[in-house]
C-alpha positions as CSV (number, residue, x, y, z in Angstrom):
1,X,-58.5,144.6,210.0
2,X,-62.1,144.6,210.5
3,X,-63.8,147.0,207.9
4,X,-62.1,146.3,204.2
5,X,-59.4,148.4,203.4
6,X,-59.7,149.7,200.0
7,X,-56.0,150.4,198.3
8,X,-55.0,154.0,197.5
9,X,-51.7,155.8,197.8
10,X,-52.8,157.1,200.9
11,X,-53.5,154.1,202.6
12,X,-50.6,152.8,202.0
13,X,-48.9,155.3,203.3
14,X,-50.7,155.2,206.6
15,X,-50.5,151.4,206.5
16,X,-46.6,152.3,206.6
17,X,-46.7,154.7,208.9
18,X,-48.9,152.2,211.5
19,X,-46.2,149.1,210.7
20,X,-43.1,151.4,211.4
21,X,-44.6,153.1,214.3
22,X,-45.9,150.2,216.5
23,X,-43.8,147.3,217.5
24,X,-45.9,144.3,217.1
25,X,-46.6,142.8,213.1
26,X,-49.9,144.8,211.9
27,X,-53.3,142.9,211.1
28,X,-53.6,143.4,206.9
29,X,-56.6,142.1,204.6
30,X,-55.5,138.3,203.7
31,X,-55.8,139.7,200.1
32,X,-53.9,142.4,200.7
33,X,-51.0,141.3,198.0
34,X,-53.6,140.4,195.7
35,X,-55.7,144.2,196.0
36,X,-51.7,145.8,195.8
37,X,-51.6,143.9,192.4
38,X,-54.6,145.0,191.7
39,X,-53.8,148.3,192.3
40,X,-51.1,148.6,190.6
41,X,-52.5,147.4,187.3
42,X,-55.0,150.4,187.3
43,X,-52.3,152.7,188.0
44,X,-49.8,151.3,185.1
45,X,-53.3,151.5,182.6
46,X,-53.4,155.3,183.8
47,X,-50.2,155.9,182.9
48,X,-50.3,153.9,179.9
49,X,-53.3,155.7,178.7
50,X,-51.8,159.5,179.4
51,X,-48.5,158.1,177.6
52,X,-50.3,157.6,174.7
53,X,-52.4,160.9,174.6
54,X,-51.1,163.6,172.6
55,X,-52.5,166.3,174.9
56,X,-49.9,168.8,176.0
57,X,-51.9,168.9,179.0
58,X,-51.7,166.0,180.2
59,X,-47.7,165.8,180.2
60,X,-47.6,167.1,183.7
61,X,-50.2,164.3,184.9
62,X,-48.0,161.8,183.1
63,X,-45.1,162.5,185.1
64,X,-47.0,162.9,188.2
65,X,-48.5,159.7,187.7
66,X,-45.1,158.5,187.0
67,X,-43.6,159.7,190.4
68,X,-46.5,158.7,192.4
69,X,-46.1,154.6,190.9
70,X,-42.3,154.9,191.8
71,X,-43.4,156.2,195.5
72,X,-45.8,153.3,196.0
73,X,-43.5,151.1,195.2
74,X,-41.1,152.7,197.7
75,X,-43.3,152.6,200.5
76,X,-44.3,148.6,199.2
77,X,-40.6,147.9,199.6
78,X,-40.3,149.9,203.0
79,X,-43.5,147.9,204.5
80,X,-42.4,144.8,203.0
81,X,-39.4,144.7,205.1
82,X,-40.8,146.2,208.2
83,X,-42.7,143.0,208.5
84,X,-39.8,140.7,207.0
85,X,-38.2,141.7,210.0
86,X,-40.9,141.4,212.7
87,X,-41.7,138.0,211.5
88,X,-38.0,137.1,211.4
89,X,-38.1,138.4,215.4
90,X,-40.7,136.2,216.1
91,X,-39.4,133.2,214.2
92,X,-37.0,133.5,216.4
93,X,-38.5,133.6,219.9
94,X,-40.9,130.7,218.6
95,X,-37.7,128.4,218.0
96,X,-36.1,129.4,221.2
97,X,-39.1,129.0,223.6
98,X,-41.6,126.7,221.1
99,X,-43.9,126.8,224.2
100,X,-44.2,130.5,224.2
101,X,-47.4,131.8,222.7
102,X,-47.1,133.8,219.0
103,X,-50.0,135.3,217.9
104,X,-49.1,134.4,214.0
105,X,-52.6,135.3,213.0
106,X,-51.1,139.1,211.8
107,X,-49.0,137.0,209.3
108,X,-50.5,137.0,205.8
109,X,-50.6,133.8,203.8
110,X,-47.7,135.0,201.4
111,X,-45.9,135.3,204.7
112,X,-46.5,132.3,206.2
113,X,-43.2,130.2,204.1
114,X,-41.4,132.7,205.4
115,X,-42.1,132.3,209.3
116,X,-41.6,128.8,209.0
117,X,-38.9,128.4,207.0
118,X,-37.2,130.8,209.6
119,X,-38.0,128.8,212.4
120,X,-36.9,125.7,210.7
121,X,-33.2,127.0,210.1
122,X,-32.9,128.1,213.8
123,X,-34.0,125.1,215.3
124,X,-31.2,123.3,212.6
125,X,-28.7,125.5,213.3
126,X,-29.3,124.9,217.4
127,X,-29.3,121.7,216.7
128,X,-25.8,121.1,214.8
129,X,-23.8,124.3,216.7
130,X,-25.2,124.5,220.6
131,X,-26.5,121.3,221.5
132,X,-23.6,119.5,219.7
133,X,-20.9,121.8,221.4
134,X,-22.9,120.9,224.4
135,X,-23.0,117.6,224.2
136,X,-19.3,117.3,223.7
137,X,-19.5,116.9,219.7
138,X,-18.1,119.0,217.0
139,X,-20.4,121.4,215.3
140,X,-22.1,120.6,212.2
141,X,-21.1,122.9,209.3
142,X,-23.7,123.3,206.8
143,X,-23.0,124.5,203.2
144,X,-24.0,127.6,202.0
145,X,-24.0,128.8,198.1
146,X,-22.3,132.1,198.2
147,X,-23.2,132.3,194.5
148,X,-26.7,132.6,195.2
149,X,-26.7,135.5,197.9
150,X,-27.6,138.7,196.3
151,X,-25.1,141.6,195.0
152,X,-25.1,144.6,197.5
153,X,-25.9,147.9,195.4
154,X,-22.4,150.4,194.9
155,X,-23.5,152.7,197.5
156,X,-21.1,155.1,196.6
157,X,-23.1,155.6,192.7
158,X,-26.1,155.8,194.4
159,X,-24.6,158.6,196.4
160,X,-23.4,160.1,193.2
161,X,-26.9,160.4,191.8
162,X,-28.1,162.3,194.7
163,X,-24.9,164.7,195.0
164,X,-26.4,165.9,191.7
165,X,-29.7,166.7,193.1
166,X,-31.1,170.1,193.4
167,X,-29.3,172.2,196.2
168,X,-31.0,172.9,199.2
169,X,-31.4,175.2,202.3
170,X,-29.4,174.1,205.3
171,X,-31.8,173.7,208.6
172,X,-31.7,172.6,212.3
173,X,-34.5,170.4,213.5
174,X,-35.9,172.3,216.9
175,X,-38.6,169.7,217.1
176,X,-38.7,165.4,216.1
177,X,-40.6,165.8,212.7
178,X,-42.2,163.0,211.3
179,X,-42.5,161.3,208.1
180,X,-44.4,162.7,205.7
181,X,-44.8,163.6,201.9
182,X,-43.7,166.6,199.9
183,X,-45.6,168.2,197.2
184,X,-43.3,165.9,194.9
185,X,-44.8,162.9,196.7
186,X,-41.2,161.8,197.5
187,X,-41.1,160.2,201.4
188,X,-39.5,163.0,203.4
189,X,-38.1,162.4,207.2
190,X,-38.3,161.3,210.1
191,X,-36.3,163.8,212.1
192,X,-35.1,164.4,215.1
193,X,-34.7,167.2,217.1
194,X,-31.6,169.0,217.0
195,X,-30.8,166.8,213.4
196,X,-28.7,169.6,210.7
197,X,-30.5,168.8,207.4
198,X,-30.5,170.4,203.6
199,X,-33.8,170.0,202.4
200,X,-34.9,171.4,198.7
201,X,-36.4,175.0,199.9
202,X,-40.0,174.9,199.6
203,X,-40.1,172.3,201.7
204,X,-37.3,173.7,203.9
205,X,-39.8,177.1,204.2
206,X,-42.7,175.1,205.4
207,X,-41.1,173.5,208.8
208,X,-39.2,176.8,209.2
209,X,-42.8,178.3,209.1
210,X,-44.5,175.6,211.5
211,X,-41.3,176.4,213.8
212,X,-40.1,173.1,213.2
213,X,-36.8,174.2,212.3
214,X,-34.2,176.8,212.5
215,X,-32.1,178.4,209.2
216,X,-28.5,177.5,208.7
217,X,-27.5,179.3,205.7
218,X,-26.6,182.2,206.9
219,X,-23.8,180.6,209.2
């Protein structure tokens, strides 16, 4: 990435933001896993340290810090499978046109295993389904450990817990809005235009305010 990145909330953010909004896999620090890590451990000392204080003052840092180290780890989670899938697309062209040039030097070393292994189970799985069927042959059937694929979360709880959510004021998007971060730090948006939201007010008043949006609750 040229200059050294060095790791706040922010940059991560905006590292985010670049990944979604561009197509091809982002150039990162190699040790950008390791720096995250890094990071992270100061934050948890922080919030280890203001658990521990007795201050009454220092409650409301606590439980900022608190939602600020569950937002990184949102937006670590949202980059890490941006560029899961990106390398998974390019896996994919590599093993179906190996003599098409891939710029793999965007892929960090933690990545790597990934890419690879990816590439590995396409060609396979070309090899024992389409060239066989080609060739005349019966496919080859590999076995696959259904034990060992993950659980899908009960969307339907996860839907409970955010029915019980602070109400909000009913809008309509005039404008796309982008993603951005309320004064909660929670990950807000995107939107699109013409998009009928219910957002918690204040931050319902500031796009009504920029003329991003148009009230609902009055129909």
């Amino acid at each position: 990435m040229g200059d050294e990145v060095i790791i706040t909330y922010e940059t991560l953010f905006e590292l985010y933001r670049r990944e979604k909004s561009r197509g091809e896999l982002q150039e990162l620090d190699k040790s950008f896993f390791s720096d995250v890590v890094e990071y992270l451990i100061q934050k948890k000392a922080v919030l280890d340290n203001s658990i521990s204080s007795d201050n009454i003052f220092a409650e409301n840092e606590r439980m900022k810090a608190e939602k600020q180290l569950l937002n990184i780890k949102k937006i670590l989670g949202m980059l890490y499978e941006l560029r899961t899938r990106k390398i998974v697309d390019m896996a994919w062209i590599k093993s179906r046109d190996p003599g098409f040039f891939i710029d793999d030097s965007t892929i960090l070393p933690e990545e790597k295993p990934i890419y690879y292994n990816i590439i590995s189970i396409f060609n396979n799985n070309r090899a024992n389904v389409l060239l066989n069927i080609l060739n005349l042959k019966q496919p080859i059937i590999e076995d696959v450990d259904l034990n060992s694929l993950p659980i899908k979360p009960n969307k339907e709880v996860d839907d409970d817990k955010e029915g019980t959510q602070e109400e909000g004021v009913k809008i309509e998007l005039i404008e796309d809005t982008p993603e951005f971060v309320g004064d909660d730090m929670d990950l807000i948006g995107p939107f699109s235009k013409g998009e009928v939201i219910k957002l918690p007010k204040r931050i319902a008043d500031i796009l009504l305010e920029k003329n991003l949006a148009k009230s609902l609750s009055e129909y």
